[in-house]
ZAMARGU-4260 file (C-alpha; in steps of 0.2 Angstrom, whole numbers, plus 5000, padded with zeros to 4 digits):
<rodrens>
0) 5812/5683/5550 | 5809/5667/5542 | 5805/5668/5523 | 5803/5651/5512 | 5815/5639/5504
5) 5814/5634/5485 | 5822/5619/5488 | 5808/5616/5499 | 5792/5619/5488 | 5782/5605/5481
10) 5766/5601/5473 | 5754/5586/5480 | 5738/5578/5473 | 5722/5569/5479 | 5709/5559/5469
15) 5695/5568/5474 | 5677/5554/5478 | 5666/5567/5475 | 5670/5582/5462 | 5674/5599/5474
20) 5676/5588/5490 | 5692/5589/5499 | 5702/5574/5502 | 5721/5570/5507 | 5733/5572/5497
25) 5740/5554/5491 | 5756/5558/5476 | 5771/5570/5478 | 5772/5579/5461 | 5789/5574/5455
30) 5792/5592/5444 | 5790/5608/5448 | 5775/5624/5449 | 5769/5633/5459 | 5749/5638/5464
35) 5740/5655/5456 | 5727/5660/5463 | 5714/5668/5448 | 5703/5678/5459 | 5695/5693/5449
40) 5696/5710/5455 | 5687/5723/5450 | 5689/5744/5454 | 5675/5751/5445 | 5676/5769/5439
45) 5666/5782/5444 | 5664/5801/5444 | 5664/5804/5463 | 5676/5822/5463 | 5690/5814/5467
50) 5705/5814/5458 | 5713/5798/5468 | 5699/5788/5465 | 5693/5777/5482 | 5695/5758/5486
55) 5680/5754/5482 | 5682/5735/5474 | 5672/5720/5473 | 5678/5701/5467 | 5666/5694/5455
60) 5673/5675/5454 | 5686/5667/5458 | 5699/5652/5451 | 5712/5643/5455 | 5728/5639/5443
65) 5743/5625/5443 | 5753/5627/5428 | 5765/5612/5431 | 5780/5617/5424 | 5789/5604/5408
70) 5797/5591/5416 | 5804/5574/5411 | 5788/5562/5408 | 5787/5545/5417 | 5776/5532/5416
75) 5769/5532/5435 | 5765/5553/5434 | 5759/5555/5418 | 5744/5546/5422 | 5739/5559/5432
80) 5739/5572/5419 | 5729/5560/5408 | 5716/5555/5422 | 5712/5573/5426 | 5710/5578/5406
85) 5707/5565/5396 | 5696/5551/5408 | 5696/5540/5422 | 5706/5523/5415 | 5699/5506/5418
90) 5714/5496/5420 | 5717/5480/5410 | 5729/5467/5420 | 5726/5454/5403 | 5741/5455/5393
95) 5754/5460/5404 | 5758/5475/5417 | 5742/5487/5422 | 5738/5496/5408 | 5728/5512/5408
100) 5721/5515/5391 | 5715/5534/5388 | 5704/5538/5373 | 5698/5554/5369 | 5679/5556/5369
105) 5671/5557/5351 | 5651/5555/5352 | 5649/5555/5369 | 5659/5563/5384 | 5672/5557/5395
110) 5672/5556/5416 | 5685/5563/5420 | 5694/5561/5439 | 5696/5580/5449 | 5710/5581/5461
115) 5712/5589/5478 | 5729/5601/5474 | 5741/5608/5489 | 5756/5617/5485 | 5767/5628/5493
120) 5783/5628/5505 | 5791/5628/5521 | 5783/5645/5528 | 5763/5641/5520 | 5752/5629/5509
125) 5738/5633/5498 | 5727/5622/5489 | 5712/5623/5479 | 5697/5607/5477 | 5690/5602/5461
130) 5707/5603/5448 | 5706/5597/5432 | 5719/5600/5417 | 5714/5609/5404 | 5727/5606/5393
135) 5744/5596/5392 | 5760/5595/5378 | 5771/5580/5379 | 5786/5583/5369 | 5804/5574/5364
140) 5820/5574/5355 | 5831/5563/5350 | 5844/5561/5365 | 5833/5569/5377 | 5820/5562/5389
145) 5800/5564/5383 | 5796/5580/5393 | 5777/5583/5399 | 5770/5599/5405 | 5751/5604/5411
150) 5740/5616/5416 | 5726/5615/5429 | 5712/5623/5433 | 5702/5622/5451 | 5688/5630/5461
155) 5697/5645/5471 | 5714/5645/5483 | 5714/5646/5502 | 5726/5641/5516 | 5726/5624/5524
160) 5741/5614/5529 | 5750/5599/5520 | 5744/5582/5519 | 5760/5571/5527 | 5754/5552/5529
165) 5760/5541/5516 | 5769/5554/5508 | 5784/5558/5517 | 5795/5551/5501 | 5794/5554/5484
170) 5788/5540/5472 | 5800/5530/5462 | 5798/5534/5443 | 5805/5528/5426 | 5809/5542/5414
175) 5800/5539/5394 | 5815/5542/5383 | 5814/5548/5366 | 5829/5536/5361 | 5817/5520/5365
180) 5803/5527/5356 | 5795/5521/5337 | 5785/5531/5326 | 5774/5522/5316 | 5766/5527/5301
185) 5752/5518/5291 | 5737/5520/5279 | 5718/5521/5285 | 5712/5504/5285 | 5728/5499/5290
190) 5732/5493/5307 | 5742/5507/5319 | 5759/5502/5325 | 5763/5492/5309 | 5775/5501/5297
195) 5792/5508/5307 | 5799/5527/5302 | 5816/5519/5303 | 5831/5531/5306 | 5821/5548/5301
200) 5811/5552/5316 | 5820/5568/5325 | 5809/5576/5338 | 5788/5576/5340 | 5776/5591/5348
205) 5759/5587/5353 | 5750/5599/5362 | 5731/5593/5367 | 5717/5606/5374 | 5708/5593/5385
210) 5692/5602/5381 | 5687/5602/5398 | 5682/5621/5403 | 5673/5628/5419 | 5655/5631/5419
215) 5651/5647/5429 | 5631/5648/5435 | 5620/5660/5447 | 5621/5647/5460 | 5628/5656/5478
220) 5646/5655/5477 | 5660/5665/5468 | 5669/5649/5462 | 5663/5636/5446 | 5648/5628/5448
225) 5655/5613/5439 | 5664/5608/5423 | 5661/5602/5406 | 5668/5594/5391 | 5667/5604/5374
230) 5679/5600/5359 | 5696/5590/5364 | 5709/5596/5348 | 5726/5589/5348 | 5739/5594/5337
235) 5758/5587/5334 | 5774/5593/5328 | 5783/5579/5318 | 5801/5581/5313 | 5808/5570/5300
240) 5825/5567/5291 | 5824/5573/5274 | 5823/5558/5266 | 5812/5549/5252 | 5805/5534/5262
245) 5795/5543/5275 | 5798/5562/5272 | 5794/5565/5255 | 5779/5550/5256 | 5770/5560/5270
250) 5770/5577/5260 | 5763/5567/5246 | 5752/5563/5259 | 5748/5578/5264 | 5744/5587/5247
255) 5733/5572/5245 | 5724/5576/5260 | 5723/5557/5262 | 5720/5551/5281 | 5734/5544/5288
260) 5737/5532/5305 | 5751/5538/5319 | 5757/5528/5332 | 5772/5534/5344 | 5777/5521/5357
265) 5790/5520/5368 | 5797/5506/5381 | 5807/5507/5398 | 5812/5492/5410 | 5803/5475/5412
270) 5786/5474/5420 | 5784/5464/5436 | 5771/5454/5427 | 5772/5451/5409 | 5761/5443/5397
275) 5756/5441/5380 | 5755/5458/5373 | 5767/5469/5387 | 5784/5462/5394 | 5790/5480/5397
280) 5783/5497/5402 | 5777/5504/5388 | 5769/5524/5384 | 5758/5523/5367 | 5750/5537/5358
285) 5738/5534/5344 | 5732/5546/5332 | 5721/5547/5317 | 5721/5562/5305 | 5727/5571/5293
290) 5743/5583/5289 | 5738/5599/5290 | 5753/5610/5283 | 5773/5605/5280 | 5787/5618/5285
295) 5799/5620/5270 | 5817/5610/5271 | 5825/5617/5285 | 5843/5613/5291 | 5851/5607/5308
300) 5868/5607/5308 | 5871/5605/5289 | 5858/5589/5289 | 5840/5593/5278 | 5825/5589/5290
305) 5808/5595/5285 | 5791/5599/5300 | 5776/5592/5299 | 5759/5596/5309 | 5747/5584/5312
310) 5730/5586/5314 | 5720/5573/5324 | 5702/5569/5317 | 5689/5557/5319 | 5691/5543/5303
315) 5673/5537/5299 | 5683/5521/5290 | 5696/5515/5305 | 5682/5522/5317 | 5697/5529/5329
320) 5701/5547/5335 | 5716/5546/5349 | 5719/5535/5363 | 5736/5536/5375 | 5739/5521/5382
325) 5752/5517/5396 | 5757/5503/5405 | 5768/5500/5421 | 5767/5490/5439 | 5756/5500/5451
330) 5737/5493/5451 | 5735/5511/5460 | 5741/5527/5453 | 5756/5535/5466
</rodrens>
C-alpha cells in the first residue's frame, strides 16, 4: 500500500487575476505546512428515543486554513506574505533594485493580492481559492536568521492535482539575518532610520493581525462571500542591553507616553542594479507609536536586559503608521 512521504510535501502558490478564481500555481513555498480544511460540522441534538443518537449532521460553512509554519525569512518569500496581508506593492525601480514598499492602510483600505494555494504530497493535493493571510510574526535574535511565520485563510479545500510547469525547482532565496540588522530609534518629528541603537539590540517580536477577516453572506454557497479589511494592529517585542543610552532612555519614554519613531532594517548581498538610495538587498520595517509596557530587568546568562512592547499608532505630527519595505532583483514575485 502506498502511504505518503514527508520529505515529499510541499506548499505552492498562485496570484490569483480575479479574487476566488483558480489559476496556476507559480512559487514553491520555501518552509513548511501543511492544508486544514475548516469545514463546520454540526450533529444537532434531539429527543428522538434513542440512546445512540442517529447521524443526522449538516455542514453550515465551510473554510480553508494554511498555517505556514516559522521559517527563516528571505527577501524573495516574504513578499508573499505581505502581498496577501498587507496590499498589492507598486514596485519602484528609481534608486536601486525593485523595491516593494508595503504600508499599512490608515483612512482608507488597502487591495490586497488572494492567492490560488495547493498543498499536499506524493499520494494527493488539496488546494483552496481565494487565500489571504490573516496575520503574520516576523521574529529574530542575535546570531539567528529573522524567522517569518503566517497564517492564511481561503474559501473551502477540495482535491485537484499540482500545478508542475515552471515550477519543477525551488526558487533561489537570500536569508534576512538578524546579525545584518539596525535598530533605529528617534523622536516624533524626527526622521526614521536616523539614530543607531548601537550594541544593545538582542532580539525583536512583531506580531501583526492583518485585519483582513472573511465576510460570510446569504448568497448560495457554503464558503465566504468575500473579505474585508477592519483594524490592522501590530505589536513588537524589543529586547535591549541594560544599559543607559537606549534602555533606560526608552523607559523614560515610555512613562512619558511620548511618541516614539522605529526603524529595523536589515541588508543581505549586492543588488543586480544599484543606485542612489539601494546598493544591497535590503528588508525595512517602520513603525510609529508608542511603548506600551516594560518587563522588569531580567537576566541572560548573568547579563541585565530589559523587554519592551511597542505599540504601533497612527502619529497625527509624522503623519506615518507602518510601512515594510523590501528590496531585491526579481521585477516579478517567484
Amino acid at each position: 500500500m502506498a502511504a505518503g512521504i514527508k520529505a515529499l510535501r510541499k506548499i505552492q502558490l498562485g496570484r490569483e487575476g480575479t479574487a476566488g478564481s483558480e489559476c496556476d500555481a507559480t512559487v514553491l513555498w520555501r518552509g513548511t505546512g501543511t492544508i486544514e480544511d475548516g469545514l463546520t460540522m454540526v450533529f444537532p441534538e434531539e429527543d428522538i428515543g434513542m440512546l445512540c443518537g442517529v447521524d443526522r449532521n449538516y455542514i453550515p460553512k465551510v473554510e480553508a486554513r494554511l498555517a505556514m509554519d516559522e521559517t527563516p525569512c528571505t527577501f524573495e518569500h516574504v513578499c508573499h506574505i505581505l502581498e496577501a496581508g498587507v496590499e498589492t506593492a507598486t514596485v519602484a525601480t528609481s534608486g536601486g533594485g525593485q523595491q516593494y514598499v508595503y504600508t499599512f492602510p490608515t483612512t482608507a483600505a488597502n487591495t490586497i493580492k488572494n492567492y490560488t494555494v495547493e498543498g499536499g504530497d506524493d499520494i494527493a493535493e488539496e488546494q483552496f481559492l481565494y487565500g489571504f493571510v490573516t496575520d503574520f510574526t516576523l521574529s529574530g535574535s542575535a546570531g539567528e536568521a529573522v524567522m517569518m511565520s503566517a497564517n492564511w485563510l481561503g474559501r473551502q479545500v477540495s482535491s485537484g492535482t499540482f500545478t508542475t510547469g515552471g515550477i519543477t525547482t525551488a526558487t533561489t532565496v537570500e536569508e534576512v539575518l538578524f546579525q545584518k540588522g539596525q535598530l533605529f530609534l528617534d523622536p516624533s518629528s524626527g526622521t526614521l532610520g536616523t539614530t543607531t541603537a548601537v550594541g544593545t539590540w538582542l532580539d525583536f517580536n512583531l506580531k501583526v493581525n492583518t485585519g483582513w477577516v472573511p465576510v460570510y453572506t446569504g448568497d448560495g454557497q457554503l464558503y465566504f462571500t468575500h473579505n474585508k479589511s477592519v483594524a490592522p494592529e501590530l505589536l513588537c517585542d524589543v529586547t535591549f542591553e541594560h544599559e543607559a543610552t537606549v534602555a533606560v532612555a526608552e523607559i523614560a519614554a515610555w512613562r512619558a507616553k511620548t511618541p516614539r519613531l522605529m526603524e529595523m532594517k536589515f541588508t543581505g548581498a549586492a543588488l543586480t542594479t544599484t543606485g542612489a538610495t539601494y546598493a544591497v538587498k535590503t528588508m525595512k520595517i517602520d513603525l510609529t507609536g508608542k511603548w506600551e509596557s516594560f518587563e522588569k530587568i531580567g537576566e541572560r546568562d548573568g547579563n541585565d536586559v530589559v523587554t519592551g512592547s511597542f505599540r504601533t499608532r497612527y502619529n497625527a505630527t509624522d503623519a506615518t503608521f507602518a510601512t515594510i519595505t523590501v528590496v531585491h532583483n526579481n521585477a516579478t514575485l517567484i
